[in-house]
C-alpha positions in Angstrom: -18.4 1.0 -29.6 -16.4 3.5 -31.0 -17.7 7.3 -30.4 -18.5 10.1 -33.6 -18.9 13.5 -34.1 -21.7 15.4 -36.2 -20.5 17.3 -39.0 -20.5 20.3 -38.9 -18.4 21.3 -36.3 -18.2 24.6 -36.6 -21.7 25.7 -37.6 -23.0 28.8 -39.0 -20.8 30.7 -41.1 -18.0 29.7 -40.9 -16.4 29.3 -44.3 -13.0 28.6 -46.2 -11.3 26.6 -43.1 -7.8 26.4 -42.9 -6.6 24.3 -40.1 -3.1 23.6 -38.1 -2.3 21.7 -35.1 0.1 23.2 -32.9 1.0 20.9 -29.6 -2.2 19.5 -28.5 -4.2 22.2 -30.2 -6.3 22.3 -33.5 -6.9 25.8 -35.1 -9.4 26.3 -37.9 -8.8 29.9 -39.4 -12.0 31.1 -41.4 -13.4 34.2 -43.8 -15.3 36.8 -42.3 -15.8 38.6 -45.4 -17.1 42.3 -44.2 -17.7 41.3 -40.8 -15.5 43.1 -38.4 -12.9 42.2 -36.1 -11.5 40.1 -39.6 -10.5 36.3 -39.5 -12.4 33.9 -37.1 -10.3 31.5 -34.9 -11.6 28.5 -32.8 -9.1 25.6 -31.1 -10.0 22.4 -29.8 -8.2 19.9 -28.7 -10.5 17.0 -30.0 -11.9 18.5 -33.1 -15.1 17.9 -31.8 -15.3 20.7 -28.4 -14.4 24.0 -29.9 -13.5 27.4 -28.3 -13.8 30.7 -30.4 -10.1 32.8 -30.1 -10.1 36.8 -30.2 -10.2 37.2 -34.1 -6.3 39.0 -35.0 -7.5 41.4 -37.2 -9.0 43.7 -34.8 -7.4 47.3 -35.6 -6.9 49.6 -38.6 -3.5 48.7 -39.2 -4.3 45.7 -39.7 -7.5 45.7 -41.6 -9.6 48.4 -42.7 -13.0 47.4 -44.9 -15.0 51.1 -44.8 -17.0 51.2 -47.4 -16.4 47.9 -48.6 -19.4 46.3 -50.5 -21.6 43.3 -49.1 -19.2 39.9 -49.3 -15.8 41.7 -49.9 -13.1 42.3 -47.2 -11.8 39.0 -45.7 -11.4 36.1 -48.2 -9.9 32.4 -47.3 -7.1 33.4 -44.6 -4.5 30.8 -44.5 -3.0 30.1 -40.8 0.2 28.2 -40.4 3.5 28.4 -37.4 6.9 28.0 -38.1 9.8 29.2 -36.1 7.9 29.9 -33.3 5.3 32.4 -34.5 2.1 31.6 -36.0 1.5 32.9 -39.8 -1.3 34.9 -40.9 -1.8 35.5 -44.8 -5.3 37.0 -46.0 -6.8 39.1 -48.3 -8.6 42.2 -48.1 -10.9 42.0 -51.4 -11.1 45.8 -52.3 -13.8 45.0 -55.0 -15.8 42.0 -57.3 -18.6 41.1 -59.2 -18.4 44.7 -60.3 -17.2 44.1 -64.5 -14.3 42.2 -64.8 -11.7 42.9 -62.3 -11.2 42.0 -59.1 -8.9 44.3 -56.2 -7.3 41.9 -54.2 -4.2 42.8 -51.8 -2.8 40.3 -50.1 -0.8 40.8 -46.4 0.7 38.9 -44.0 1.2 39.3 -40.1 2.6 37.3 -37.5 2.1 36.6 -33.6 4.1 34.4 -31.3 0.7 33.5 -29.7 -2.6 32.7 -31.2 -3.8 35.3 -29.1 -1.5 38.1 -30.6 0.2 41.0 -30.6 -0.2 40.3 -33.8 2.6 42.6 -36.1 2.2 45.4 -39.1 0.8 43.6 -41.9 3.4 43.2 -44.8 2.3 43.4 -48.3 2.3 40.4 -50.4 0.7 41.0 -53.7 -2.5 41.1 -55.7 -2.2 38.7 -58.9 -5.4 36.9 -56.8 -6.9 35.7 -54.0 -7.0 32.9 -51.7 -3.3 33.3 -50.5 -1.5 30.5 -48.2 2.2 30.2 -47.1 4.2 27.3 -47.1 7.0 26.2 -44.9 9.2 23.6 -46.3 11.6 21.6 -44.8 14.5 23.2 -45.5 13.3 26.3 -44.3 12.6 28.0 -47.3 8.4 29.5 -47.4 6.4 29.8 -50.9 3.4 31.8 -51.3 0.6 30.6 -53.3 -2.8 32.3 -54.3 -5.0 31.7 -57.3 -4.7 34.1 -60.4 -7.6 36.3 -61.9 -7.2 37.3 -65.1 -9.8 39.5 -66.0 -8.8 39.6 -69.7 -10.7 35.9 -70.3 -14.2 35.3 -69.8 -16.1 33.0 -67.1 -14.5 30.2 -65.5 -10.9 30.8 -67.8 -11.1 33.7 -65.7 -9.3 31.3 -62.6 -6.6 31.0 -64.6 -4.7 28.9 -62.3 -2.1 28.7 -59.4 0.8 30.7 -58.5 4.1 30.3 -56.6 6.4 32.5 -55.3 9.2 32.7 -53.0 8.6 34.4 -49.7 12.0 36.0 -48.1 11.3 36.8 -44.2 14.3 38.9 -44.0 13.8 41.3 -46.8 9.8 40.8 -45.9 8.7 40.6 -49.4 8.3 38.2 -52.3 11.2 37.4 -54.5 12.4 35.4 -57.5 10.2 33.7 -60.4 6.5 33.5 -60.3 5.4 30.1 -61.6 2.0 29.0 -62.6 1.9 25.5 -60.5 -1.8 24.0 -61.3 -4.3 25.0 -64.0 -7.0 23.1 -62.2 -8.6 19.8 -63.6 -11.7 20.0 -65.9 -13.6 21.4 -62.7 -12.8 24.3 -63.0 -12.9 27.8 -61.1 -9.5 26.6 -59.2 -8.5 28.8 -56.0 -8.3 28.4 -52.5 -4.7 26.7 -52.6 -2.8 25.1 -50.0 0.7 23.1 -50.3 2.1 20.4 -48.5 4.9 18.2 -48.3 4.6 13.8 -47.0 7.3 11.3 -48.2 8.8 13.2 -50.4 5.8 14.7 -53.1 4.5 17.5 -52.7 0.6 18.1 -53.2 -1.6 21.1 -53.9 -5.0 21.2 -52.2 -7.6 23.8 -54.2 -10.9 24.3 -54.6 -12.9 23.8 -57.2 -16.7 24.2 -58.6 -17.2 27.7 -57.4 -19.2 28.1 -54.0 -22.7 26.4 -55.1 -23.9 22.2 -54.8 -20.8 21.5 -57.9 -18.4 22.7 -55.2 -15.3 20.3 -54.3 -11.7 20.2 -53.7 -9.1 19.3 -56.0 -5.4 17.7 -55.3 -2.3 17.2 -57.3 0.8 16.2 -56.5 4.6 16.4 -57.8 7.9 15.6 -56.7 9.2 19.5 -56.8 7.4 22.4 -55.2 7.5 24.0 -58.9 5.5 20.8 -60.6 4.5 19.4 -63.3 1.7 18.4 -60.7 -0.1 14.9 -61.3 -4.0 15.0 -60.6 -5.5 12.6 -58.1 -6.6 9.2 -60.0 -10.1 9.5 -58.3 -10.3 13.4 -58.2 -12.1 15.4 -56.7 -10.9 14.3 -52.8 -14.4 15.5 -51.8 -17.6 17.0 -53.0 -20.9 16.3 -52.5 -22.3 16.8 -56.3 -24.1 14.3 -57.5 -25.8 13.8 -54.1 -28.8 15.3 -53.7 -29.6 13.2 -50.5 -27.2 14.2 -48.6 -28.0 16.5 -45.7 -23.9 17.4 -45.8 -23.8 19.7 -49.6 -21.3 22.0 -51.0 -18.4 19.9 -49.7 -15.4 22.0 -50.7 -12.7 24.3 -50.0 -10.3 22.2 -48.0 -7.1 22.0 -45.8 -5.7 18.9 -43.6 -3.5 18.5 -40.9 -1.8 15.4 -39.2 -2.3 14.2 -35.5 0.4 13.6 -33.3 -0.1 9.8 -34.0 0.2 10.1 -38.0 -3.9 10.1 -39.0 -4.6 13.2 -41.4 -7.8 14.8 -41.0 -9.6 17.1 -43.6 -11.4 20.1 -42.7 -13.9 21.3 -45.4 -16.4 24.2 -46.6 -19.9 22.8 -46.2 -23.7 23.6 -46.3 -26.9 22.7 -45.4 -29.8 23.5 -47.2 -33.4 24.3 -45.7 -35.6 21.0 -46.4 -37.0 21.2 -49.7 -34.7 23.6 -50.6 -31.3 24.9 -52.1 -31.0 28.1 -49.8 -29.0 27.6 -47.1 -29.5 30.8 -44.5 -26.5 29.6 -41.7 -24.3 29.9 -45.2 -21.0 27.8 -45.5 -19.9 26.0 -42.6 -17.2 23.9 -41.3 -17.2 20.1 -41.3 -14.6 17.3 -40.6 -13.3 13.9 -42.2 -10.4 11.7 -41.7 -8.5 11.2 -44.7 -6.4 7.5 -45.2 -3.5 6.9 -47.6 -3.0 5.0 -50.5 -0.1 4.6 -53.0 0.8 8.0 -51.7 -2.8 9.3 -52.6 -5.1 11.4 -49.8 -8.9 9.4 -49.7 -11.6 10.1 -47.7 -12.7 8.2 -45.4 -15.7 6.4 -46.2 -18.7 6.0 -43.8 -18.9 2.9 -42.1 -19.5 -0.6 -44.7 -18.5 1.2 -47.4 -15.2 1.2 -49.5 -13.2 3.6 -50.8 -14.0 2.5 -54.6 -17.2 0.9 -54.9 -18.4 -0.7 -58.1 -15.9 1.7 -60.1 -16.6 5.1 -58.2 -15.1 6.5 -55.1 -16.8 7.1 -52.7 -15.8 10.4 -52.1 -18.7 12.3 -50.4 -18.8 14.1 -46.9 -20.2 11.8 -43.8 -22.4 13.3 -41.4 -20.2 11.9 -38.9 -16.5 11.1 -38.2 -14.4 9.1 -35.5 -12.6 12.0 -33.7 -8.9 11.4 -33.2 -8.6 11.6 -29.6 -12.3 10.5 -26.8 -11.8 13.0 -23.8 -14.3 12.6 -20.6 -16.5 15.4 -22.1 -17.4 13.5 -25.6 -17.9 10.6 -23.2 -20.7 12.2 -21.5 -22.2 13.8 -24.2 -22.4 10.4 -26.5 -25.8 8.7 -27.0 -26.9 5.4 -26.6 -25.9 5.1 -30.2 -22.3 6.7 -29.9 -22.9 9.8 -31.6 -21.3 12.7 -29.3 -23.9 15.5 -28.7 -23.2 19.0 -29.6 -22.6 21.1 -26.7 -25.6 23.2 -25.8 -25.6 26.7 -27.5 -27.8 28.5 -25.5 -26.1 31.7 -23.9 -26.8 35.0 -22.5 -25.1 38.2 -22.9 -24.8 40.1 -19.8 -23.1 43.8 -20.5 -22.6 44.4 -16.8 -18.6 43.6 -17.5 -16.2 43.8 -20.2 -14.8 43.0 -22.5 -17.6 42.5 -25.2 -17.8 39.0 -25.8 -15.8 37.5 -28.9 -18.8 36.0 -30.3 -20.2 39.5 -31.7 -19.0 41.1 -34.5 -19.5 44.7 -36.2 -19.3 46.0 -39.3 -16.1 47.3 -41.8 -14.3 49.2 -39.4 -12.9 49.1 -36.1 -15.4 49.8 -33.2 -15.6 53.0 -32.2 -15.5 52.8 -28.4 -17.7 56.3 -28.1 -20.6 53.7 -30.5 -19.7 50.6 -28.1 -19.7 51.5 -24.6 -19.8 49.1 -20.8 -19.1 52.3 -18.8 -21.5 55.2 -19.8 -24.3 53.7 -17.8 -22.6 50.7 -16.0 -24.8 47.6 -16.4 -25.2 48.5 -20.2 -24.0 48.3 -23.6 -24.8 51.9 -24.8 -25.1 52.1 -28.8 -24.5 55.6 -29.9 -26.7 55.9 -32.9 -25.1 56.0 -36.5 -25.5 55.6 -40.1 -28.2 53.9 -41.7 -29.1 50.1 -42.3 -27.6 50.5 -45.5 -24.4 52.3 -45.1 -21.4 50.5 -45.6 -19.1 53.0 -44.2 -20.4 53.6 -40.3 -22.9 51.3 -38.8 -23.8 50.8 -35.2 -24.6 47.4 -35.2 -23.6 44.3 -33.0 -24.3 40.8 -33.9 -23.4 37.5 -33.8 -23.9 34.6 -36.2 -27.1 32.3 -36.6 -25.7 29.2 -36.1 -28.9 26.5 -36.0 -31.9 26.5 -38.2 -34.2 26.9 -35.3 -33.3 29.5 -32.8 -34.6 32.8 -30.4 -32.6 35.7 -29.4 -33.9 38.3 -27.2 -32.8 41.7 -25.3 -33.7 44.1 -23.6 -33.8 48.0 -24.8 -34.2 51.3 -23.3 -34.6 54.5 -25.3 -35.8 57.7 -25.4 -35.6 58.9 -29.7 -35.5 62.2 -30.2 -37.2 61.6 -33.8 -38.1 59.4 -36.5 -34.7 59.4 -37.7 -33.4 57.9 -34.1 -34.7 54.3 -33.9 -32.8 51.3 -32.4 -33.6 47.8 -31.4 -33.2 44.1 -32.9 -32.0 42.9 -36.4 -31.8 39.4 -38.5 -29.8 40.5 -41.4 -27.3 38.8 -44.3 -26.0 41.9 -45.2 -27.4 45.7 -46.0 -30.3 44.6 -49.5 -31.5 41.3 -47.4 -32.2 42.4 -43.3 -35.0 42.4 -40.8 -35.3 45.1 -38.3 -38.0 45.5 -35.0 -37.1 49.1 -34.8 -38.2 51.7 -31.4 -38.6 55.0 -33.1 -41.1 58.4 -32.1 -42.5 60.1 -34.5 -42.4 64.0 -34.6 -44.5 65.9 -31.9 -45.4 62.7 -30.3 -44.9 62.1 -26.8 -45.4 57.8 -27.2 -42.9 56.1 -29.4 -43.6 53.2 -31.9 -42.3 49.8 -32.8 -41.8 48.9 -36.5 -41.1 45.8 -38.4 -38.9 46.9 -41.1 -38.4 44.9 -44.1 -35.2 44.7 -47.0 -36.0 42.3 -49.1 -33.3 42.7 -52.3 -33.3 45.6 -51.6 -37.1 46.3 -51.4 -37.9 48.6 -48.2 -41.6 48.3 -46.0 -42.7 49.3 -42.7 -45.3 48.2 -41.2 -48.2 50.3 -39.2 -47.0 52.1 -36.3 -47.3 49.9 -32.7 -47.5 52.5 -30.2 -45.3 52.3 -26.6 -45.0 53.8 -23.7 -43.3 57.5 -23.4 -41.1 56.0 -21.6 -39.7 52.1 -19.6 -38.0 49.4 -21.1 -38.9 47.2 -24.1 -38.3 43.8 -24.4 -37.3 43.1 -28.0 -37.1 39.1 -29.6 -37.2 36.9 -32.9 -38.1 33.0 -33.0 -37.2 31.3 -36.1 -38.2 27.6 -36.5 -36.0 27.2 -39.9 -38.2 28.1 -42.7 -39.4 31.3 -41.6 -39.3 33.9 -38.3 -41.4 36.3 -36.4 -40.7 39.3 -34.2 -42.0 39.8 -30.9 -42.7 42.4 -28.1 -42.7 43.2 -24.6 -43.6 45.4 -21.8 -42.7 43.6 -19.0 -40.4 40.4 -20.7 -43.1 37.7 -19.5 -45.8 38.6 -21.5 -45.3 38.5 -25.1 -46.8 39.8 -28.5 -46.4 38.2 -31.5 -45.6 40.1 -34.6 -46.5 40.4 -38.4 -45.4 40.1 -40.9 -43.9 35.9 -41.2 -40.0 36.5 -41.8 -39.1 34.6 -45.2 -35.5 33.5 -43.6 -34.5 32.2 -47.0 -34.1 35.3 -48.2 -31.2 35.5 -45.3 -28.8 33.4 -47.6 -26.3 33.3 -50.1 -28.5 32.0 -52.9 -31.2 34.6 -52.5 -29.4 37.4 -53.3 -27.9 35.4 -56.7 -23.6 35.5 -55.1 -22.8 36.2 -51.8 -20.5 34.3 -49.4 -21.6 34.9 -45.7 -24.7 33.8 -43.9 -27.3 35.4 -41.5 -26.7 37.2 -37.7 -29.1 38.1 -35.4 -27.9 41.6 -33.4 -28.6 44.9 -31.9 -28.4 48.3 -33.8 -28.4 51.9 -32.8 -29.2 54.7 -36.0 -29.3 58.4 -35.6 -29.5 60.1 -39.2 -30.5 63.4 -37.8 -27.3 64.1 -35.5 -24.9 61.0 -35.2 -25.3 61.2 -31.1 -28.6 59.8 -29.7 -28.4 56.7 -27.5 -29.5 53.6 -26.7 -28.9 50.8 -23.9 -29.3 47.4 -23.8 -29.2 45.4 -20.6 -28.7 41.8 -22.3 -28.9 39.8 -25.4 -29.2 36.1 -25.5 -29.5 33.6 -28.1 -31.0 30.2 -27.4 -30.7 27.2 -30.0 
């Protein structure tokens, strides 16, 4: 019996993948958007086990996102190697959805190893987004990104693909920009990727937008510059038109080849809550084996079916694929009906050690270590307090993603506010209009502090009736979700717990609530001091169970 994976592999956020092989490793690059360090990076050497990498973009030189609005910063990286350094292009989306133009520069940077030093970022352009390099056999490299044009209206505004010349030496774009690929009657076409196999040259792009028509596109040509012939059968995957599918918004694409000649496809997915078209874990990462015909990529189908079937391909995203290589682990892991078992999530933080782990991220800016500290009180991550919830300029905040429908995170606080405007404790956020905050605040003249469930809801603010605490002691902070909705919950001595009011809506924690967004929700600790920028707060642990 042959063994499968569950899509999706990477779960959670985890959006726009490009992957690479590299030796006997896979690497799937994906967006971050404003979440800081930029670019995510897991390996595995299965595609079904993966490992999260130290994301590159973790200094101001090479990304800086202060005061970036809610889904800008970090769009579609593209990762590639060639002459022995791995290739990082990416955009750092300035501004959108604000009128008609868009501020898109685009960089590249370059590392011998995936785990850096990665070098200055060289300026590319910023005709578009979604920018990816290619390396072609003769050893010449072409950039690509999508074109905005902010003159049209709607979907003309993806006005199609372009391709320029990429000279290492002079470290800057030169020659002819060429539109390559308008799209096909799709639409909205960006997120572009080229490659070369016997000769033809394809473009991979996505299509649809980021909704349920979401799906990727491919062409191909005989030279780099086209005219590019569209897939017989496109798109090469999409899940539209399948409402039944547990596997939606198939999309956004890139492939690579084994060492043994299979291609396999990685691809933008989501999941919707049941009954539902909100999808709170936002845009994940699944995979599918692609087979060749006439020269033509096709998905794979699921088992007993055909790739055309009574006239249609069948073109939609399986729940699970064959991996390309069984190690001893998926052995274990596989079920009396060969599925492989993901690998169990659960994990605590302990902040006794450094370096902070490389599952949490922060917000816009590189982390202050004076706001992030393991060695003011040794056995602690000490949070000095900062802007607001809203603030998109300096927040104190460190989280990492949601990544299963049904989960609880916990940790454990210890503060002593100096007023109302000093409050710190455990958040379930998408970004600044859509959060959820179980806040440890005092108010003036008081000597016992409170507890607060704070609400955003677009952009709406409550609070709920004061819970009074202890002057002093720790607090044991936590939030249970079991998909549809959440609740916080206290403690005074973490075995004893009190349930809290009011029922979390985590639907609102998605992409779709807010009307366009592109991230998904995290689950963290914050620190806020209005009043003086200084106060403090420690926390022993946070742990987040699936």
């Amino acid at each position: 019996m042959s063994l499968k994976a569950m899509n999706p592999v990477l779960t959670g956020f985890h959006a726009d993948p490009s992957i690479l092989r590299v030796g006997d490793w896979y690497y799937v690059a994906n967006s971050t958007f404003e979440w800081y360090p930029g670019v995510e990076i897991n390996r595995s050497k299965d595609l079904v086990h993966w490992e999260r990498v130290k994301s590159p973009l973790d200094e101001k030189r090479l990304l800086d996102m202060d005061g970036a609005a809610a889904s800008c910063g970090i769009w579609a990286p593209c990762l590639s190697w060639a002459d022995g350094l791995f290739w990082l292009i990416y955009t750092n989306v300035r501004s959108w959805n604000s009128g008609p133009w868009k501020d898109t520069p685009n960089y590249l940077t370059t590392a011998p190893s995936i785990e850096g030093p990665w070098s200055d970022p060289v300026y590319m352009n910023s005709s578009g987004f979604d920018p990816s390099l290619f390396h072609d056999d003769d050893g010449r490299k072409w950039f690509v990104n999508m074109e905005w044009d902010y003159r049209e209206a709607g979907n003309a505004q993806f006005s199609g693909i372009l391709l320029q010349e990429y000279d290492p030496k002079q470290k800057r774009l030169v020659g002819e920009i060429r539109k390559i690929f308008k799209g096909s009657e799709i639409s909205l076409v960006e997120g572009p990727h080229l490659y070369k196999r016997n000769g033809w040259y394809y473009v991979l792009a996505a299509e649809g937008g980021t909704t349920y028509e979401h799906a990727a596109t491919v062409a191909r040509s005989r030279n780099i510059g086209g005219p590019y012939e569209l897939h017989p059968y496109n798109p090469l995957i999409s899940s539209y038109g399948h409402p039944e599918l547990k596997i939606q918004k198939a999309g956004h694409a890139s492939w690579c080849d084994t060492p043994d000649g299979r291609t396999y496809l990685a691809f933008l997915c989501g999941r919707p809550l049941p009954g539902t078209e909100l999808c709170p874990l936002g845009r994940e990462t699944g995979i599918a084996e692609l087979v060749w015909k006439d020269d033509w990529p096709w998905v794979k189908p699921p088992a007993g079916k055909a790739i055309l079937e009574g006239g249609r391909v069948v073109n939609w995203p399986a729940e699970t694929f064959e991996p390309p290589v069984i190690t001893a682990e998926s052995r274990e892991a596989a079920g009396p009906d060969g599925v492989i078992a993901p690998a169990n999530p659960s994990v605590t933080y302990r902040f006794d050690k450094g370096p902070l782990s490389v599952d949490f991220k922060s917000l816009r800016i590189q982390r202050d270590p004076s706001r992030y500290s393991l060695t003011e009180r040794p056995g602690y991550l000490r949070l000095r307090g900062a802007q607001s919830p809203v603030s998109r300029y300096c927040q104190t905040l460190l989280a990492r993603r949601q990544a299963h429908f049904a989960f609880e995170a916990e940790t454990r606080l210890e503060i002593d506010p100096v007023s109302f405007q000093h409050y710190a404790g455990l958040c379930w956020r998408y970004d600044e209009d859509c959060q959820y905050l179980l806040s440890v605040s005092r108010n003036d003249g008081e000597t016992r502090r409170t507890l607060n469930v704070v609400t955003m809801i677009a952009g709406a603010f409550a609070r709920s009736d004061d819970i009074y605490l202890p002057a002093e002691g720790p607090v044991w902070l936590g939030v249970s979700s079991n998909g549809p909705t959440g609740r916080f919950r206290y403690s005074l001595d973490g075995e004893n717990w009190i349930i809290l009011r009011p029922v979390l809506d985590a639907s609102v924690l998605s992409d779709e609530f807010g009307g366009l967004g592109f991230t998904g929700a995290f689950v963290g600790i914050f620190c806020v001091d209005t009043q003086s920028l200084s106060a403090v707060a420690d926390f022993e642990y946070f742990s987040y169970k699936a």
